[in-house]
C-alpha positions, 0 to 999 in steps of 0.5 A, spaced: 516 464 448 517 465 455 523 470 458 528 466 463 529 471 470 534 475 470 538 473 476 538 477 482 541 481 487 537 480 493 541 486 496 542 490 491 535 494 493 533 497 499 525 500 498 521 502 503 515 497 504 508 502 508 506 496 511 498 497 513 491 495 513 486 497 507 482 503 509 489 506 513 490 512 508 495 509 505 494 511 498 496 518 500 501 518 506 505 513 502 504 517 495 507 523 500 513 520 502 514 517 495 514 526 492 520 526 496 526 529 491 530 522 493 523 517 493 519 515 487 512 512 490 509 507 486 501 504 485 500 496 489 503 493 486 502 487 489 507 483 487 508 478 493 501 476 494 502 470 489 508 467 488 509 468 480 506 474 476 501 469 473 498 467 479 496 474 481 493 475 474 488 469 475 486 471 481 481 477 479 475 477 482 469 476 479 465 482 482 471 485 479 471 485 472 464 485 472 466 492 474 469 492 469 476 491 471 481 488 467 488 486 471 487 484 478 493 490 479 492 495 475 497 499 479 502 494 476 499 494 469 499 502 469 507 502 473 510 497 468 506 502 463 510 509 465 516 506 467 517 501 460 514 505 455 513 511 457 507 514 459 499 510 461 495 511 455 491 506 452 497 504 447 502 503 453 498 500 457 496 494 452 505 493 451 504 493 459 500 488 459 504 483 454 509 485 458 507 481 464 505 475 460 511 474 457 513 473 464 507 470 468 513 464 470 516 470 473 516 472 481 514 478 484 521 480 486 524 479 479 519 485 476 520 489 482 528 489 480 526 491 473 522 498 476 527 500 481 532 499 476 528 505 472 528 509 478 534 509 481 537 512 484 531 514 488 528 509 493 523 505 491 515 507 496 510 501 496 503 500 499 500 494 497 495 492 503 496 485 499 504 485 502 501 483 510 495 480 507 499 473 510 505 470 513 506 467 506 506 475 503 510 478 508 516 473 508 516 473 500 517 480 501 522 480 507 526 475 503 527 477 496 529 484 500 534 484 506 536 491 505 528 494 506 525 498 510 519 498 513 513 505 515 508 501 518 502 505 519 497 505 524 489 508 523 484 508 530 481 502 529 473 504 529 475 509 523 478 504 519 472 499 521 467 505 518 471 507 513 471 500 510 463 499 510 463 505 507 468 503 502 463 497 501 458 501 500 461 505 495 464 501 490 460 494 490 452 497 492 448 492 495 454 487 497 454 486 504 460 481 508 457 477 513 459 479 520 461 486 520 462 490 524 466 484 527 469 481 520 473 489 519 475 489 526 479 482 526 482 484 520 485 489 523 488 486 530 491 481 525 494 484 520 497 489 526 499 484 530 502 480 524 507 487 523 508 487 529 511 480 531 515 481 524 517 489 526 521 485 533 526 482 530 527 488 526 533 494 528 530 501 529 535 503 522 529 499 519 522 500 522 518 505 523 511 507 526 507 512 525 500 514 525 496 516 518 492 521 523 498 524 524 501 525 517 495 527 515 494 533 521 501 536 523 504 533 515 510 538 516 513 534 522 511 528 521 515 528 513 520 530 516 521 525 521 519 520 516 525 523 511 530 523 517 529 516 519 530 515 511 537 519 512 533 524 505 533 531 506 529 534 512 530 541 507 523 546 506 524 544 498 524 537 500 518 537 505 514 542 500 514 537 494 512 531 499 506 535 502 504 534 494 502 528 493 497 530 487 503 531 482 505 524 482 503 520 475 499 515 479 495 521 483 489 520 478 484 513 476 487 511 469 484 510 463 476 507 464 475 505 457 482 500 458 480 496 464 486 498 468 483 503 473 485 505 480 491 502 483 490 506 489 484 508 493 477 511 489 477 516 493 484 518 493 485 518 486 478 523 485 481 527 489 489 527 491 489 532 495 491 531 503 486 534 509 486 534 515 482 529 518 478 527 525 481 523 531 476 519 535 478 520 542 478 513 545 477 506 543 470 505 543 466 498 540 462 500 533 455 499 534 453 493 533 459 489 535 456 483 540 457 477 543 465 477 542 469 480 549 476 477 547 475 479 539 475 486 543 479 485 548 485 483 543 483 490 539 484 493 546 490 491 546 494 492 539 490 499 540 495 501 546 501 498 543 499 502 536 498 508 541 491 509 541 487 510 549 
């Protein structure tokens, strides 16, 4: 029988949202953030890309499951798993799935209130790309949070563009997407620009930028920095738990065998541990980019906003 929602207090949370494009480091960056002693990282959830749970489950996509992946989030399956039944093994993650069906009426919002409930009082770190996929996203999200707080994070353009192809590359061999390198670039100045139109009405208290490429390469200050404008500790303790981002209970893919796999980055998850990474020195075309001067253009010029020559 269907449960009925549990009213709400839209202010009684204040997660933190890293607001991103796929292919940005995210998976590690905010999982570093979420080892803070005060914070609790959490896998995509993707709870406000569709307005109900049970709209997020039928949008599994075919070449998906025939990957063998079960649940269009598996992040949620396996955060639901840990936080109501105690751990992510197979057992678990079957009364997680039962969990949410029981509740597919329900709205994101209403089953993130029941996970941070879990973790209070740490602060609540989610990632999901999904969240700034669209508007329609980005305002369930801000609505049924007014107390949130926003970490945008940036990556060069041209690495997230490469990084993209060579995710495709990897993950669904053979498949290619019509329009690339085009297609990856337009994404990225859309979804930018759509944080960056959301960010202006927000106050400092609220809204941080940073760079992944930065955390990645000078961790200790940027940490701390992202820990100050949380009003967290900035201590040695505090900065040292969140340069380990391999001790979280998401840092690793899952149970194969259940169909709830991933819930971060692939290649993150193999391999949680934080390096140093290159920087393009300028904003470049990809090779192949033709016969779209204004598509450029306009990465040019959220490129310069985000701080990128």
């Amino acid at each position: 029988m269907p449960l009925t929602p549990p009213s709400r207090d839209p202010s009684r949370f204040a997660p933190v949202f890293v607001l991103t494009t796929a292919r940005s480091y995210s998976s590690v960056v905010a999982t570093m953030v979420g080892q803070h002693p005060d914070c609790a990282s959490l896998p995509e959830l993707k709870l406000f890309a569709y307005p109900t749970v049970g709209e997020l489950e039928a949008s599994l996509p075919r070449y998906w499951s025939d990957r063998g992946i079960t649940h269009r989030s598996p992040g949620l399956v396996r955060a639901v798993a840990l936080l109501e039944f105690g751990d992510q093994l197979p057992d678990a993650l079957l009364l997680a799935r039962a969990w949410l069906r029981a509740r597919s009426h329900w709205s994101g919002a209403h089953v993130f209130d029941i996970l941070m409930s879990r973790l209070s009082p740490r602060l609540a770190v989610e990632k999901s790309p999904e969240n700034v996929a669209d508007d329609y996203a980005l305002t369930r999200l801000a609505s049924a949070y007014p107390r949130a707080r926003y970490l945008h994070l940036t990556r060069h353009p041209v690495s997230t563009q490469r990084s993209a192809a060579e995710h495709l590359r990897r993950t669904v061999p053979g498949v290619t997407v019509p329009g690339q390198p085009m297609s990856a670039i337009a994404a990225w100045v859309e979804t930018h620009s759509r944080i960056l139109r959301f960010a202006s009405s927000l106050p400092k208290t609220r809204y941080m930028r940073i760079k992944a490429e930065d955390v990645l390469n000078h961790p200790g200050s940027s940490l701390s920095s992202i820990a100050a404008w949380l009003g967290l500790s900035t201590s040695s303790e505090a900065i040292d738990a969140m340069m380990h981002p391999e001790s979280s209970p998401f840092a690793s893919p899952g149970a194969p065998a259940t169909g709830i796999v991933g819930g971060n980055d692939p290649a993150f998850l193999s391999d949680p541990i934080p390096r140093t990474v290159s920087v393009l020195p300028s904003v470049q075309p990809p090779a192949g980019l033709e016969g779209n001067s204004s598509l450029w253009q306009m990465t040019l010029d959220v490129a310069a906003r985000l701080g990128y020559p």
